[in-house]
C-alpha positions as CSV (number, residue, x, y, z in Angstrom):
1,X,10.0,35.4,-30.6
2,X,7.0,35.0,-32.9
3,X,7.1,37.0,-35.9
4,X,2.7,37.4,-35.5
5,X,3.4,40.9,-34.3
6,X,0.5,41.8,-33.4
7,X,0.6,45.0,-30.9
8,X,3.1,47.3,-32.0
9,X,1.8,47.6,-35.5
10,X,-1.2,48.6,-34.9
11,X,-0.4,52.1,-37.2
12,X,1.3,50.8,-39.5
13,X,-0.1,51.7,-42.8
14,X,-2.3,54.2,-41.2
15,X,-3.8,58.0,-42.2
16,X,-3.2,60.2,-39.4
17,X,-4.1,63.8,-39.2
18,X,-3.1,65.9,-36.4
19,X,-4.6,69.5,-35.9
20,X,-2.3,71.6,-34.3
21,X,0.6,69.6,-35.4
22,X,3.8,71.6,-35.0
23,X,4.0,72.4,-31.5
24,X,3.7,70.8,-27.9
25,X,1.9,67.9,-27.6
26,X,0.5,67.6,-31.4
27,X,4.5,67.4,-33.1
28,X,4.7,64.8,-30.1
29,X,1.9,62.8,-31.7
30,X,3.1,63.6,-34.9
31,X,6.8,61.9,-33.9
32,X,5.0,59.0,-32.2
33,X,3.0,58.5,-35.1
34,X,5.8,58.3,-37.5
35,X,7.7,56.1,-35.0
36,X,5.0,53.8,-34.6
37,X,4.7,53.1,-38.7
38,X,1.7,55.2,-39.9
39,X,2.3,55.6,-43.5
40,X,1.3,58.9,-43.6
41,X,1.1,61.9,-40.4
42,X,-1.1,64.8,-41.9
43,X,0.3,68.3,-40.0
44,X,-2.5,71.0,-40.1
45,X,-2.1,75.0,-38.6
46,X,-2.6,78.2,-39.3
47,X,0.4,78.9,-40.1
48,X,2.5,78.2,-42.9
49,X,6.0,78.8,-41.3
50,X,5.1,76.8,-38.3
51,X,4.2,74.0,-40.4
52,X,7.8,74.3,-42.2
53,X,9.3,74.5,-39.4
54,X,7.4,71.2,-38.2
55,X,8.6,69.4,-41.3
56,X,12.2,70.2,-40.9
57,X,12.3,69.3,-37.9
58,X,10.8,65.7,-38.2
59,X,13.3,65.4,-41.0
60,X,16.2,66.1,-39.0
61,X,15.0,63.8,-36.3
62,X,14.3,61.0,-38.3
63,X,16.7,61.1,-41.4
64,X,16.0,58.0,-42.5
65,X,12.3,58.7,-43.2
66,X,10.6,58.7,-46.2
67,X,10.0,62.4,-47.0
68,X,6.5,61.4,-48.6
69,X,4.9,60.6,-44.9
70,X,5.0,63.7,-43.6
71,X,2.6,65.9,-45.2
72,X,1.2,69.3,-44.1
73,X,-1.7,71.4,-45.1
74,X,-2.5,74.7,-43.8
75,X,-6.1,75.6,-42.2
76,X,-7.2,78.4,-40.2
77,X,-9.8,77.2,-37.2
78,X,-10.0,80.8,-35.4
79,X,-11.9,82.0,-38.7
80,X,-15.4,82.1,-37.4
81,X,-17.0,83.2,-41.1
82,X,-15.1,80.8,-42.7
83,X,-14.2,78.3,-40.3
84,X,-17.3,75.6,-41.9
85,X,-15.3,75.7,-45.2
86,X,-11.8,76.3,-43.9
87,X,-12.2,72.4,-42.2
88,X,-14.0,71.0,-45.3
89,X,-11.4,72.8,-47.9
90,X,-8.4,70.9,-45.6
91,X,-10.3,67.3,-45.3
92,X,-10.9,67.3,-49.0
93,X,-7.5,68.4,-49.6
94,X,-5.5,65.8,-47.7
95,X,-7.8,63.0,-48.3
96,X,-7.6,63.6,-52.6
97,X,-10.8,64.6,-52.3
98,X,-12.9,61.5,-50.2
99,X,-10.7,58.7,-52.4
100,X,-8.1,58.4,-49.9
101,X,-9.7,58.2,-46.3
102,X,-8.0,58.6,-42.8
103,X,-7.6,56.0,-40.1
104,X,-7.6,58.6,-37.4
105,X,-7.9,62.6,-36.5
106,X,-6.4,63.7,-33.7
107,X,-6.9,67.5,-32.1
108,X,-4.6,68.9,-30.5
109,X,-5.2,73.2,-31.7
110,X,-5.1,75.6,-29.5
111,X,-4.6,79.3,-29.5
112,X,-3.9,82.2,-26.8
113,X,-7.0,83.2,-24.7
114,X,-7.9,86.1,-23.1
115,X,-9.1,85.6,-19.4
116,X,-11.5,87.8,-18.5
117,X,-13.0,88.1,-15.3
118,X,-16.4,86.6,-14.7
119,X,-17.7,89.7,-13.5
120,X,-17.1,91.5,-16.6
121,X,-17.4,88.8,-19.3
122,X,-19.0,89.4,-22.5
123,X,-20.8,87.1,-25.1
124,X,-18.1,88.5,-27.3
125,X,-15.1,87.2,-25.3
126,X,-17.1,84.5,-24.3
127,X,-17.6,83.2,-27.7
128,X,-13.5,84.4,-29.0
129,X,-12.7,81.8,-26.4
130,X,-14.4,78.8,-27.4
131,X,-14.0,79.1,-31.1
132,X,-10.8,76.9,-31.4
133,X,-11.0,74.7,-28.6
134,X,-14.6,74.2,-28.6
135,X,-16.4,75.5,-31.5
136,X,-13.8,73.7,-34.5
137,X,-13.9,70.4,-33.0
138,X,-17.6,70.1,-33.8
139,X,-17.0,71.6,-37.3
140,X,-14.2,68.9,-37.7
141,X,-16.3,66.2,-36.5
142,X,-19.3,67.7,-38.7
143,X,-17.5,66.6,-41.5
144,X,-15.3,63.8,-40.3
145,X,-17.5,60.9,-41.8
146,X,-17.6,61.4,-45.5
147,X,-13.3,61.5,-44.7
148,X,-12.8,58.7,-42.2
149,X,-12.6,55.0,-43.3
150,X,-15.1,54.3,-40.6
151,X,-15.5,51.4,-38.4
152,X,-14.0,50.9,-34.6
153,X,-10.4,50.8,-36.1
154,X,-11.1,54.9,-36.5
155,X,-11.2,57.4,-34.2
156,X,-11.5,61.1,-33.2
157,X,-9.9,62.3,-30.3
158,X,-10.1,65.9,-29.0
159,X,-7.9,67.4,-26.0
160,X,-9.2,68.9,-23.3
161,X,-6.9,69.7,-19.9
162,X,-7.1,69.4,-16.1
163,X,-9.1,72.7,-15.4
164,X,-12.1,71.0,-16.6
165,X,-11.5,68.7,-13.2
166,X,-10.8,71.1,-11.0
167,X,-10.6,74.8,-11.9
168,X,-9.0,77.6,-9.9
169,X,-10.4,80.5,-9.5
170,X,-10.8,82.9,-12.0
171,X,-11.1,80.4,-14.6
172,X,-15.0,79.8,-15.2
173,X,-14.3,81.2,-19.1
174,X,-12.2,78.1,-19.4
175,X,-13.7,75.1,-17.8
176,X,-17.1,76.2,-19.4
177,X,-16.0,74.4,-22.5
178,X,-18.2,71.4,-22.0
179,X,-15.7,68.9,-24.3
180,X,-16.1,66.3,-21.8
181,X,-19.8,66.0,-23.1
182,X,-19.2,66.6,-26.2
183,X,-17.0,63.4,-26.6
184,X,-19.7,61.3,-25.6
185,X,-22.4,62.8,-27.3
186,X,-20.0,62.7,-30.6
187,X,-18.8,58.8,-29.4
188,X,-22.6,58.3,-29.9
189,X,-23.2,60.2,-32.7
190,X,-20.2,58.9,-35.0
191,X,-20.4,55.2,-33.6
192,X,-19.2,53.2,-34.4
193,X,-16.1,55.3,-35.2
194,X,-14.3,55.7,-31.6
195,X,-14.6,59.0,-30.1
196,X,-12.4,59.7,-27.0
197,X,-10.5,62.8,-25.0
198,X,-7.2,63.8,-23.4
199,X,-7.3,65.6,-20.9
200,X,-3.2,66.4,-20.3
201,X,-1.9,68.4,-17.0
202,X,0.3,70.8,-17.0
203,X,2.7,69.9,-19.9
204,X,6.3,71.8,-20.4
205,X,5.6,73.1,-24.3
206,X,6.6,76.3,-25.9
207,X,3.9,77.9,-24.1
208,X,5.2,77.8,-20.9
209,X,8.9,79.4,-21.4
210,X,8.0,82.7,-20.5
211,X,7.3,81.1,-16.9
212,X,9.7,82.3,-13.9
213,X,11.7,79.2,-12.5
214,X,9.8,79.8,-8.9
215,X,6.3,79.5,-10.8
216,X,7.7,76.2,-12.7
217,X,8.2,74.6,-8.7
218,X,5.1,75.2,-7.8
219,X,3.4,73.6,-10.4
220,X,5.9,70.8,-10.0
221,X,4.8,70.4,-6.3
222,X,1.4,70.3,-7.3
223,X,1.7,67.2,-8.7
224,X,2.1,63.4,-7.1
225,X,5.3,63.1,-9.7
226,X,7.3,65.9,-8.4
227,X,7.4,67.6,-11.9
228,X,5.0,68.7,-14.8
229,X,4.2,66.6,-18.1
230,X,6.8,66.4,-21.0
231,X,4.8,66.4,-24.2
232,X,6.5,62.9,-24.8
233,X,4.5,61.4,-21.6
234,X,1.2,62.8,-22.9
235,X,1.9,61.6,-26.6
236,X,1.2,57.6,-25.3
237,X,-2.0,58.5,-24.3
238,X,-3.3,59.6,-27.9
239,X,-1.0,56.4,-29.1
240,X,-3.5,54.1,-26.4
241,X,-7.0,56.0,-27.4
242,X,-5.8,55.3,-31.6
243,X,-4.9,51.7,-31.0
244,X,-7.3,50.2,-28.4
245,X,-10.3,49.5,-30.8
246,X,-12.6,49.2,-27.9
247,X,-12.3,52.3,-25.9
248,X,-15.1,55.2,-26.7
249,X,-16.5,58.0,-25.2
250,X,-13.6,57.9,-22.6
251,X,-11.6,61.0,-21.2
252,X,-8.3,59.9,-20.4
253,X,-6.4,61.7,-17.4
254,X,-2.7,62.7,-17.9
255,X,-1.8,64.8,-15.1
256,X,1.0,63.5,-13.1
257,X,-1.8,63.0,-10.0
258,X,-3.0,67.1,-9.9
259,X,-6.3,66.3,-9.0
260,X,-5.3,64.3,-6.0
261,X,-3.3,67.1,-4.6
């Protein structure tokens, strides 16, 4: 075979950041990052045990690695007051301050939400829900250029989910979050940095062990596969939208055919 290796190291050497690192889908990133040679996988939460626990985890997975590219930085996104210097305070930390740029920024945060009826919705519940999943990745991407190296071998990519697609009822406070625009506008904005979205099914993480084994088969048999994402399947699609340096403004569906049934 020819040693001009040209597709799979295509992170090698590569600045990765991942908000929302140390759980689910974002620690599957993290893992495919690291496995596909970026130099150095960035792990950023609100919490500091979580992000220990991240760590030592990655460690014991991949023993071999070199301690140095895994690096972790805490940062709170639900902080409304300070949520504007919270994301600058983290991209200045973990970039040295501007000298040493990142390749790509991946967001994969999340936090619990409270689903209020539509009925009774406030502007005050209304806004708690979109703080983290809608509000921060504008913030992030507010500040993302004086951080990123620049250029169409960058890119931002923000996580979205099926409900956007096709929401059940009682969800309106959900599928209101509008990142499906938002990607484009921002793949406009921060061209010619790449701007894309995932938008994963539903995926088996820590947030769904509390679910009864009958409510686990019938989300599997709303599906085309017969069974829900693993975090692993939906980790190749952050892989494609960091590698292909001509996709922008995309969302990318990962749902194991839901919106088909």
């Amino acid at each position: 075979m020819s040693r001009n290796v040209k597709y799979t190291t295509k992170l090698h050497s590569k600045r990765i950041l991942i908000l929302g690192g140390t759980s689910g889908i974002g620690y599957a990133v993290a893992e495919a990052c690291l496995e596909h040679g970026a130099s150095t996988v960035i792990l950023s939460s609100s919490s500091a045990p979580r992000l220990a626990d991240a760590v030592l985890r990655l460690r014991e997975s991949y023993p071999d690695l070199d301690p140095s590219r895994i690096v972790v930085h805490p940062c709170d996104l639900a902080d409304k007051e300070h949520l504007d210097a919270n994301v600058e305070k983290l991209l200045d930390a973990v970039t040295r301050g501007g000298t040493v740029k990142l390749d790509h920024v991946v967001f994969t945060a999340g936090d619990a939400r409270s689903l209020g009826s539509l009925s009774e919705v406030t502007v005050e519940e209304f806004e708690v829900n979109q703080i983290v999943r809608g509000i921060a990745p504008i913030i992030v991407a507010k500040h993302l250029p004086r951080y990123l190296k620049g250029g169409p071998d960058c890119s931002y990519t923000l996580t979205g989910g099926f409900i956007f697609s096709k929401p059940p009822p009682g969800f309106s406070l959900v599928a209101a979050s509008g990142l499906e625009g938002l990607t484009r506008g921002l793949a406009v904005d921060m061209a010619p940095v790449r701007v894309n979205l995932v938008s994963p099914g539903v995926v088996r993480t820590e947030a769904l062990r509390g679910l009864r084994e009958e409510v686990m088969r019938g989300l599997e048999k709303e599906t085309t596969t017969g069974r829900v994402g693993r975090p692993e399947d939906v980790a190749e699609a952050y892989l494609y939208l960091m590698r292909d340096g001509f996709v922008t403004g995309s969302i990318l569906q990962t749902n194991g055919g839901r919106l088909l049934v």
